[in-house]
GUDO-373212 format. One record per residue (C-alpha): residue in one letter; residue number from 1; x, y, z. Coordinates in Angstrom, 3 decimals. Example, Ala and Ser with C-alpha at 12.3 -4.5 7.8 and 13.67 -1.06 7.14 Angstrom:
! residues 2
a, 1, 12.300, -4.500, 7.800
s, 2, 13.670, -1.060, 7.140
//
This chain:
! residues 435
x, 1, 38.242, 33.464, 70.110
x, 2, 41.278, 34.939, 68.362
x, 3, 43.473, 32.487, 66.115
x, 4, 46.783, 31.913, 67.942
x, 5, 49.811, 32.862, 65.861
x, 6, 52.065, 29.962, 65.136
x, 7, 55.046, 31.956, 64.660
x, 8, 55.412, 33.204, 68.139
x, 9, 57.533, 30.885, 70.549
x, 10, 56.744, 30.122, 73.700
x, 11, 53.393, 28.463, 75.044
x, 12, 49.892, 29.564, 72.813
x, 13, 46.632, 28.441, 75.473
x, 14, 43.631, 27.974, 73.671
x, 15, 40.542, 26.352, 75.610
x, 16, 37.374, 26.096, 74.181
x, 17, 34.819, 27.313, 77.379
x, 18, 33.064, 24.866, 79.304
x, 19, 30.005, 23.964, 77.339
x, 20, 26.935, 21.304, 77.199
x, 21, 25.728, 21.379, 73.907
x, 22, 25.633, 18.276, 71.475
x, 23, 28.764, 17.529, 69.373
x, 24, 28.182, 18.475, 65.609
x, 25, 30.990, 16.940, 63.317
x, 26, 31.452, 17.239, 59.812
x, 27, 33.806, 15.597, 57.011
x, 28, 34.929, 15.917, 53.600
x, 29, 38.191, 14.823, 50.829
x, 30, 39.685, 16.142, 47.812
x, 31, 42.371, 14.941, 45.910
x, 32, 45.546, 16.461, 46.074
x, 33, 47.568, 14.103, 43.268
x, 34, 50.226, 16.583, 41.796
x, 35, 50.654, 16.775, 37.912
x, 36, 52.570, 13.659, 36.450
x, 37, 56.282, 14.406, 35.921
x, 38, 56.024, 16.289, 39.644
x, 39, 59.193, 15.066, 41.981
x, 40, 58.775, 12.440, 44.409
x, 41, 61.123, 13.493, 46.999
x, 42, 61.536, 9.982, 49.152
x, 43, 62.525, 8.353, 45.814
x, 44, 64.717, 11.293, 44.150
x, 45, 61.989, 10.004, 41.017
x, 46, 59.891, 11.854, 38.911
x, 47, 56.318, 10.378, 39.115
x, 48, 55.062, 8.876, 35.977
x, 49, 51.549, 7.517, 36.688
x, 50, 49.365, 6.921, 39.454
x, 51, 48.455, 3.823, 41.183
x, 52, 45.910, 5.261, 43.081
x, 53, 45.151, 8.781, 44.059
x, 54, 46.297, 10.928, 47.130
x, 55, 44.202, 12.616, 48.965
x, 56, 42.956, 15.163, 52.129
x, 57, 40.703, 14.200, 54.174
x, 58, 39.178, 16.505, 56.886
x, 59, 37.252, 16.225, 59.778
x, 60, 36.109, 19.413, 61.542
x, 61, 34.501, 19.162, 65.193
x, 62, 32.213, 21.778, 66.809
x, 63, 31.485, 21.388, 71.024
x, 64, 29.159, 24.565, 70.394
x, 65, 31.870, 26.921, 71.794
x, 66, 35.467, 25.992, 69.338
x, 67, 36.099, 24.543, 66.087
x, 68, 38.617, 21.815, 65.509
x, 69, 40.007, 20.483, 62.306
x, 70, 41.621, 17.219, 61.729
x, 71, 43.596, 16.835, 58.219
x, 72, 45.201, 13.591, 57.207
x, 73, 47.357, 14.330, 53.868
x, 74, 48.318, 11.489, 51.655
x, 75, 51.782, 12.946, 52.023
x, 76, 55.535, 12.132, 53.005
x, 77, 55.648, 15.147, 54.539
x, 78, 54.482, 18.634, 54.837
x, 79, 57.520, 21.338, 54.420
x, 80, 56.938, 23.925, 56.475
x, 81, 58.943, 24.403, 59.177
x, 82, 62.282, 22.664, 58.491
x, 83, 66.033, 22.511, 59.485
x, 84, 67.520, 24.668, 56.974
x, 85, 70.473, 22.041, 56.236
x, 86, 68.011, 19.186, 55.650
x, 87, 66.943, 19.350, 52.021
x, 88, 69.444, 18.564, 49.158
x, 89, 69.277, 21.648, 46.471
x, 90, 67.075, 24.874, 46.725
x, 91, 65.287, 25.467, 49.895
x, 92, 61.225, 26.296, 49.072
x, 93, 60.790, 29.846, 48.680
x, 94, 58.021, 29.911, 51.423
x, 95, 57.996, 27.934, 54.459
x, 96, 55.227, 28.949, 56.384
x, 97, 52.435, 26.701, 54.971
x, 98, 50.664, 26.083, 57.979
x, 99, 50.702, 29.665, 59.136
x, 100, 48.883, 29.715, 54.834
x, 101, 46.449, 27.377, 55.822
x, 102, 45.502, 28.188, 59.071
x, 103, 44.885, 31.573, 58.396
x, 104, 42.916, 31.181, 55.171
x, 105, 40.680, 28.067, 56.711
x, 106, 40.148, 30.938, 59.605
x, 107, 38.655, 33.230, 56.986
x, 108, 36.855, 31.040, 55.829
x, 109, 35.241, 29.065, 58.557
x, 110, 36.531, 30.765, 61.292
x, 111, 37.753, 27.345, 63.173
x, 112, 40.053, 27.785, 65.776
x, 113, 42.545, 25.401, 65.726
x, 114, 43.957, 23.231, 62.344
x, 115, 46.171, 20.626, 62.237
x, 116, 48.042, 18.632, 59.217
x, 117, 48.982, 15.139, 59.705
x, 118, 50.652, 13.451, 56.930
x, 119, 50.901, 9.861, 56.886
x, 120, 54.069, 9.583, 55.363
x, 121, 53.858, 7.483, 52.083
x, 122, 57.287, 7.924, 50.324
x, 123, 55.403, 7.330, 46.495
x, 124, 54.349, 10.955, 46.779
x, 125, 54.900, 14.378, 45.053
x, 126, 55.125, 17.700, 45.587
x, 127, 56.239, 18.346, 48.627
x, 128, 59.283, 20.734, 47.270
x, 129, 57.470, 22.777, 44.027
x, 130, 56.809, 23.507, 41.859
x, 131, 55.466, 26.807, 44.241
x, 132, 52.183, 26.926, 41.284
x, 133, 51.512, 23.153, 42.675
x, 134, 51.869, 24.321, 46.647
x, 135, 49.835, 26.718, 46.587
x, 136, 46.912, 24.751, 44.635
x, 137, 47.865, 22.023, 46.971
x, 138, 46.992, 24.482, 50.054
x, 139, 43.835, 25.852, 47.825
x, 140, 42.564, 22.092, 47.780
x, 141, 43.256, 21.490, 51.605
x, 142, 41.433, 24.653, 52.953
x, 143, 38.226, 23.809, 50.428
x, 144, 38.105, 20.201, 52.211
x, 145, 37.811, 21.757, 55.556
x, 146, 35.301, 24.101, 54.570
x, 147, 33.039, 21.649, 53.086
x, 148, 33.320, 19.429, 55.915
x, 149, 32.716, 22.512, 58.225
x, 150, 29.652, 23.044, 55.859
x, 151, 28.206, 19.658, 56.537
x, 152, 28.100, 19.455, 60.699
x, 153, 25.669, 17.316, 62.155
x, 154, 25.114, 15.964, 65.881
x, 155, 27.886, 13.766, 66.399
x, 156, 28.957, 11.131, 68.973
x, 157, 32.693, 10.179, 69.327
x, 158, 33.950, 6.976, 70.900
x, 159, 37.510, 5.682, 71.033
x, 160, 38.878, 2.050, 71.077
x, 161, 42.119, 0.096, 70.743
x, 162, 43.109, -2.713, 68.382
x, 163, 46.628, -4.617, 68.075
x, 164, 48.461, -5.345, 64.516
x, 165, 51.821, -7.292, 64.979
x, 166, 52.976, -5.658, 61.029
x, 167, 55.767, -3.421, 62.018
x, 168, 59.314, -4.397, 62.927
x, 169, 61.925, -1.998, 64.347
x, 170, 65.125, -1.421, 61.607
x, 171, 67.347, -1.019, 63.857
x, 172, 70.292, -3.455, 65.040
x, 173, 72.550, -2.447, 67.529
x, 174, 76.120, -4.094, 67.800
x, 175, 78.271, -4.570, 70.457
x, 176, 81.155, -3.801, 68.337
x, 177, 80.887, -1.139, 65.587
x, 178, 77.898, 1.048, 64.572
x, 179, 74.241, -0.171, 64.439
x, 180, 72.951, -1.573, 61.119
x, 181, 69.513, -0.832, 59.560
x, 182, 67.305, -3.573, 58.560
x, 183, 65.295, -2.795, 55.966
x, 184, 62.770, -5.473, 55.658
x, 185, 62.423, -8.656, 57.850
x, 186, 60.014, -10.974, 55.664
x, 187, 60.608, -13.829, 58.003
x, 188, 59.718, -11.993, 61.154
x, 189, 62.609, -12.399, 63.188
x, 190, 63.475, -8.976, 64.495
x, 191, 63.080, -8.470, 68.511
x, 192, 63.546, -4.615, 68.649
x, 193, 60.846, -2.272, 70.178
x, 194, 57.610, -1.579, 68.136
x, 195, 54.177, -0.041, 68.942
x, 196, 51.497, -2.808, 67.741
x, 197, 48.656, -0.809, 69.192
x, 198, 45.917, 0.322, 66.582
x, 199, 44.295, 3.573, 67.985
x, 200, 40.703, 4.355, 66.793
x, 201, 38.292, 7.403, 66.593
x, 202, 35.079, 6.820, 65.519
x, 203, 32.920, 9.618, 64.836
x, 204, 29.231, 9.234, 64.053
x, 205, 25.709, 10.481, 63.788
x, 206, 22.966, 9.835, 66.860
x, 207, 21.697, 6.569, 64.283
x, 208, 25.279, 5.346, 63.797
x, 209, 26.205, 6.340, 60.375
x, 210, 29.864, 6.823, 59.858
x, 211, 30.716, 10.600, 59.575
x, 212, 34.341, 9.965, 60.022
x, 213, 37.326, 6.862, 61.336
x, 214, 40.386, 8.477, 62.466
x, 215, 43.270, 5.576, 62.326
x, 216, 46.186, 5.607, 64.730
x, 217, 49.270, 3.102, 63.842
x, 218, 53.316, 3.399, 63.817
x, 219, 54.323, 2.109, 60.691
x, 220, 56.241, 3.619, 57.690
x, 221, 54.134, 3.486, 54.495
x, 222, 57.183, 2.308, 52.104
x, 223, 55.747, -0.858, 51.060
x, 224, 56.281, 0.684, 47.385
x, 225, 59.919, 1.208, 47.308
x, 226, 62.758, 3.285, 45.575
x, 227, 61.744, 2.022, 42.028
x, 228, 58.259, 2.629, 42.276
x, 229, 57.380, 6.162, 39.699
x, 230, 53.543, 5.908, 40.208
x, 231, 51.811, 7.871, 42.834
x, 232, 50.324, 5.984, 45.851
x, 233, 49.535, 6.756, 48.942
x, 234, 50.834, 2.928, 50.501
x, 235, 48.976, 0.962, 52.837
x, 236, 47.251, 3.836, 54.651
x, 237, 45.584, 4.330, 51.763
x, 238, 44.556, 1.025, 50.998
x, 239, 43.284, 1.183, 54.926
x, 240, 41.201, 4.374, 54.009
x, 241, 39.547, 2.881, 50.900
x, 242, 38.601, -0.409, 52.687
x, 243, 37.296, 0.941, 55.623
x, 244, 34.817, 3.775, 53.633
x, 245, 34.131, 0.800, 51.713
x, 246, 32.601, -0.969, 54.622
x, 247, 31.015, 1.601, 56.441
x, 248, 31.025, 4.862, 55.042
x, 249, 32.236, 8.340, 56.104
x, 250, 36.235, 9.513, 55.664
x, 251, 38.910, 7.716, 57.154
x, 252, 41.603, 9.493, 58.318
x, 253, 45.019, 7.982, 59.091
x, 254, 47.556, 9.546, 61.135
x, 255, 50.494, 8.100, 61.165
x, 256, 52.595, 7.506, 64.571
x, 257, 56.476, 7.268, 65.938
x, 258, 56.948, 5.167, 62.979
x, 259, 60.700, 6.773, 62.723
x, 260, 62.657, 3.427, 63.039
x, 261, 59.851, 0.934, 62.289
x, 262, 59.047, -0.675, 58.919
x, 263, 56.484, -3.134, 57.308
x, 264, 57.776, -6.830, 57.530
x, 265, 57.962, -6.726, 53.803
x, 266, 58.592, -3.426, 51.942
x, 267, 60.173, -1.777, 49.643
x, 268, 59.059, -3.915, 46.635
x, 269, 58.366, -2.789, 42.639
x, 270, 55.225, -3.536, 40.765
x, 271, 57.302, -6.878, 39.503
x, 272, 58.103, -7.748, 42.962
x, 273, 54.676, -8.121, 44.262
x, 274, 54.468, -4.458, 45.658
x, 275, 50.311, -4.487, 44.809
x, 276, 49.464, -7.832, 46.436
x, 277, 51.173, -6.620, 49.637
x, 278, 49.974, -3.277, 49.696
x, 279, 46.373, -4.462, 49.200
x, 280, 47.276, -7.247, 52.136
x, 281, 48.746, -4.707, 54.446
x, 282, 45.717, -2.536, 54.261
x, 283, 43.315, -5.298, 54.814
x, 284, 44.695, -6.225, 57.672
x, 285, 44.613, -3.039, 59.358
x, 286, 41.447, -1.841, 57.930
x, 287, 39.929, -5.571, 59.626
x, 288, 41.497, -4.472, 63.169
x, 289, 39.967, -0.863, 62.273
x, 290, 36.681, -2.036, 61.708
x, 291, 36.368, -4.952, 64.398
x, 292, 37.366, -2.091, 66.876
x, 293, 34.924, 0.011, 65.741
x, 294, 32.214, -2.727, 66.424
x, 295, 33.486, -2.864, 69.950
x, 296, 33.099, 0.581, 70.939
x, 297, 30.713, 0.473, 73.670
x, 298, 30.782, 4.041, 75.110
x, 299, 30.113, 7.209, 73.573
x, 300, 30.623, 10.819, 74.393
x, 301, 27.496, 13.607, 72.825
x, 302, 28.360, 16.446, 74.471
x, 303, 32.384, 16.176, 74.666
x, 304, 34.319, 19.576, 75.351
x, 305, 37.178, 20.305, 73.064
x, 306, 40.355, 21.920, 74.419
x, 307, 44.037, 22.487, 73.106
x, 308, 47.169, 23.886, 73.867
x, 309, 49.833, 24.814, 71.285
x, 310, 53.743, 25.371, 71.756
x, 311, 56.259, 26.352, 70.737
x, 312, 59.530, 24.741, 71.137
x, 313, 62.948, 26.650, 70.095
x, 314, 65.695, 23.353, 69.573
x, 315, 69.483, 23.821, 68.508
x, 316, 70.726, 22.179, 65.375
x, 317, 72.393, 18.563, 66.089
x, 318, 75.704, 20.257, 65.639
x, 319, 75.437, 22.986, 68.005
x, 320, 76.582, 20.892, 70.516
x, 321, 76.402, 24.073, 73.126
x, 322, 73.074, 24.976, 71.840
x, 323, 73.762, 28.280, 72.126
x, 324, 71.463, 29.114, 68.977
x, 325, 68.115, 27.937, 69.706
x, 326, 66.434, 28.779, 65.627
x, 327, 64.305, 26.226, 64.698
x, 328, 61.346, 26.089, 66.389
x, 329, 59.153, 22.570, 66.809
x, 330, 55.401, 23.236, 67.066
x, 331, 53.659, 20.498, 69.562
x, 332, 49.466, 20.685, 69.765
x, 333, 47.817, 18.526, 72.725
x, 334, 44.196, 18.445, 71.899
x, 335, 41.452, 17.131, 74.107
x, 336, 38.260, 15.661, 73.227
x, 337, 36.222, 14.860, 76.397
x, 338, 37.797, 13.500, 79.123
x, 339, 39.464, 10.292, 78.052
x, 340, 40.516, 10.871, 74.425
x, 341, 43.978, 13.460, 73.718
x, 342, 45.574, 13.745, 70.647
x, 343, 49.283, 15.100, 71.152
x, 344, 50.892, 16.085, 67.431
x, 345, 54.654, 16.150, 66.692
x, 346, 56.164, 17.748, 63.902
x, 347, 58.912, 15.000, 62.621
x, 348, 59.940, 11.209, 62.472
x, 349, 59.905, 9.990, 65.967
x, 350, 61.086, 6.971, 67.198
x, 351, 58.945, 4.444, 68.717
x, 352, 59.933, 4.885, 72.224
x, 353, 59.092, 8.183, 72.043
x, 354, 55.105, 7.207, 71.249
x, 355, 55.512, 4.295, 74.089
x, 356, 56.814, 6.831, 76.401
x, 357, 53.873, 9.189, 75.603
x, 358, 51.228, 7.143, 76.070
x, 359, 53.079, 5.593, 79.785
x, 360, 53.599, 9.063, 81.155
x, 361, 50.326, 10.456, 79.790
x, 362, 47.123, 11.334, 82.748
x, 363, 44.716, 10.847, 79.470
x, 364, 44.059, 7.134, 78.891
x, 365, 43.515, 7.365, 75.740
x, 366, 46.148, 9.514, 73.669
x, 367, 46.981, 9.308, 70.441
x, 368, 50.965, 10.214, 68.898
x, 369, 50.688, 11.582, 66.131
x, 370, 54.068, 12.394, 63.867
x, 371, 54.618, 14.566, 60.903
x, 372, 52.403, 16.540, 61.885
x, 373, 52.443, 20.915, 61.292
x, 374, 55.400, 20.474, 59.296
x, 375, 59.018, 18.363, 59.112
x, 376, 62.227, 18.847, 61.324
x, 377, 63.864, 15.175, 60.135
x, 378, 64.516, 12.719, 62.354
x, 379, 63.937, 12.481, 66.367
x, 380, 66.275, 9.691, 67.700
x, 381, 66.354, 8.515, 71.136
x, 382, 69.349, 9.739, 73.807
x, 383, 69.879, 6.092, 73.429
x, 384, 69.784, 5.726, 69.609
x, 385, 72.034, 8.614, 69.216
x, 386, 74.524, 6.795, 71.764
x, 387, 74.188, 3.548, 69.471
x, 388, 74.348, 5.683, 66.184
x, 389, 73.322, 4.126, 62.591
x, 390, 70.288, 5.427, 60.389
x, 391, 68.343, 8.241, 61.478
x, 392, 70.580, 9.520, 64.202
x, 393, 73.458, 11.358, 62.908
x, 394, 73.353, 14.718, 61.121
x, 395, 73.900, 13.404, 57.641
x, 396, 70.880, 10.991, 57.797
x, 397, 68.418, 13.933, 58.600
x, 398, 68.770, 13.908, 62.682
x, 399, 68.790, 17.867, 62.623
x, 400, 68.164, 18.278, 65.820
x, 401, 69.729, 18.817, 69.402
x, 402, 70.660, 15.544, 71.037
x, 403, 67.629, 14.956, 73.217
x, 404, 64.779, 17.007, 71.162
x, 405, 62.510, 13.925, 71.052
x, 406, 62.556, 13.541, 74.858
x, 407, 62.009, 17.204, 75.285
x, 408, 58.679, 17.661, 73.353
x, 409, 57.426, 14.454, 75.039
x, 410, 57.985, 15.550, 77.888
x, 411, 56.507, 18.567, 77.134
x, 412, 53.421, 17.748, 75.546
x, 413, 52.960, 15.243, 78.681
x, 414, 53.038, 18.517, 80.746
x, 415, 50.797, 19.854, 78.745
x, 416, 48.438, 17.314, 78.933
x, 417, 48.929, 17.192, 82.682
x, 418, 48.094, 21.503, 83.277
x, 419, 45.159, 21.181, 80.736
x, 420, 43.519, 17.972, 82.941
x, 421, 44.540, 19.335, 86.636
x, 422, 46.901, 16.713, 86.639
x, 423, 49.777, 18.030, 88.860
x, 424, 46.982, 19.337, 90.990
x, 425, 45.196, 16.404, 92.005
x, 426, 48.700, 14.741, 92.586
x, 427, 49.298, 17.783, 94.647
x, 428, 46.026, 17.521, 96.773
x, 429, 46.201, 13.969, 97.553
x, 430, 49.594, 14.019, 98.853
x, 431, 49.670, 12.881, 102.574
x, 432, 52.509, 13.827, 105.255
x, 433, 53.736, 11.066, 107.215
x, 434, 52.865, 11.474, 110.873
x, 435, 55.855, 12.152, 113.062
//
């Protein structure tokens, strides 16, 4: 099957054709730590050391008849497609990164279908330059997806849910004046919406050795703050390490609607206790990870993959006619089996947005999954952007149309929807009163 372009708008089908043969899976890392002295963008710092090492890791699934690959980048975010106001200073020469990767993992592998999921840490580098560092970023990216692809082996895939109360949402509306932000809540007190639910993927061989953990969670990895100069990549990383520790394979985190929700206790400095509660934070969630694991009961062999990619023109946030529709938001809704969806977004969401996702979504088990295939800023609420504060006016990085977040929802919910028969079994078991 063809690779789909990601440059042309409008809805991209790509289904894998109905096939019985086993699952083969395959994973891999490399480390993608930029040079020391390399900008951190989240800080406006220049990184001086490491605390511990960033990395790719990739998981690449074959049903026999398509190719999938799963990347998790120890990343803030991945500039590729952006709002052309939102970065401070010189644009990147090059924004078409994916489009880079996607077609050079194609020649290599031939897999149909990449995706790029960074998990948001704010202690690292080199998402802006220099270009010698993007491109051997890129290099490094598409040689972890072709070793995992070199390294398939029958797989089985089972899915399970965990809960981790560690998040609180920043936000505080007011009944008179704009809403304040919040930035850390060490006493717990904050009542505004969160996601605790901890998604989990486990991939394995027929004998239950780990091949790969894919971690699900809506959190913001900034429990290194603005003074930190060392590369990390925050608690997700401390997640990863502890749960290869334990049982092997690559552990992939992708990150959620994590736009308005922090840890309780963040943005600290190495004399503030930063690597205690880093270390803490990732325990926690790497215990939930792992005791979910344990509970998977059911297991899928033979799963089918599917996906469907689009592409979503928006207006800018001030365009309030939107009358110029030019920056387009990529969405990917990717099936595995029946029961498991994983529906990618390509920004900071809110956490409605992921509550409203997995509500309205026919697949029971669906994973959000944000800065993902590149970075449009923020995607408040209708509400939010009523309330105002942080993360919902044009100056703090909302970029887009009033609305946008709703709209790719809703979208990828359709999506989901056509690509399970959805709207046709509501259709079919619709019955007419009798008159």
């Amino acid at each position: 099957m063809p690779p789909a372009s990601p440059l042309l708008p409008g809805l991209v089908l790509l289904l894998s054709l109905p096939c019985h043969a086993a699952l083969q899976a395959g994973a891999a890392h490399v480390d993608i730590t930029p040079p020391l002295g390399t900008d951190m963008p989240a800080w406006a710092r220049k990184a001086d050391g490491v605390h511990d090492p960033l990395f790719a890791r990739a998981l690449v699934l074959d049903d026999g008849a398509s190719r999938l690959a799963v990347v998790s980048l120890d990343q803030c975010m991945l500039y590729d497609v952006i709002a052309p106001s939102y970065l401070d200073g010189p644009e990147p020469t090059d924004l078409g990164r994916m489009a880079r990767i996607r077609r050079e993992v194609q020649a290599a592998t031939g897999i149909d279908m990449v995706i790029c999921a960074a998990s948001h840490t704010h202690s690292s580098g080199g998402e802006k330059g220099p270009e010698s560092w993007l491109r051997e970023e890129e290099r490094r990216i598409v040689g972890a997806v072709t070793e995992a692809a070199s390294r398939l082996r029958p797989a089985t895939v089972g899915v399970g849910w965990g809960v981790v109360h560690e998040g609180f949402n920043r936000r505080l509306p007011q009944r008179d004046g704009p809403t304040k932000t919040q930035w850390d809540d060490p006493d717990r007190t904050a009542t505004g919406p969160t996601d605790p639910a901890l998604g989990v993927i486990s991939v394995q061989t027929d004998d239950g050795t780990a091949i790969a953990t894919l971690v699900n969670f809506a959190c913001h990895a900034v429990i290194l703050g603005p003074k930190n100069t060392r590369f990390s990549a925050d608690y997700p990383g401390a997640l990863a390490r502890k749960v290869e520790h334990a049982i092997g394979g690559e552990c992939l985190f992708l990150q959620g609607a994590a736009g308005d929700t922090d840890p309780f206790v963040c943005l600290l400095s190495e004399a503030t206790g930063a690597d205690a509660e880093l270390d803490r934070l990732g325990s926690v969630i790497a215990r939930e990870a792992l005791a979910t694991v344990a509970q998977i009961k059911v297991r899928e062999k033979a799963p089918r993959l599917a996906w469907r990619r689009e592409v979503v023109p928006l207006a800018s946030r001030i365009d309030a006619e939107r009358t110029g529709r030019k920056i387009d938001a990529e969405i990917d809704t990717i099936l595995i089996g029946e029961g498991l969806a994983l529906a990618t977004f390509p920004g900071e969401f809110f956490v409605a947005h992921g509550l409203t996702l997995k509500r309205l979504s026919p697949v029971p088990n669906t994973f959000f999954v944000g800065y993902c295939n590149g970075f449009l800023g923020y995607f408040p609420t209708i509400q939010a952007s009523m309330e105002g504060g942080y993360g919902t006016v044009w100056r703090w990085w909302a970029q887009t149309e009033i609305g946008a977040g709703e709209l790719l929802v809703n979208r990828a919910v359709i999506n989901l929807g056509l690509a399970t028969g959805a709207f046709k079994k509501a259709e079919e078991t619709t019955v007419m009163p009798k008159r």
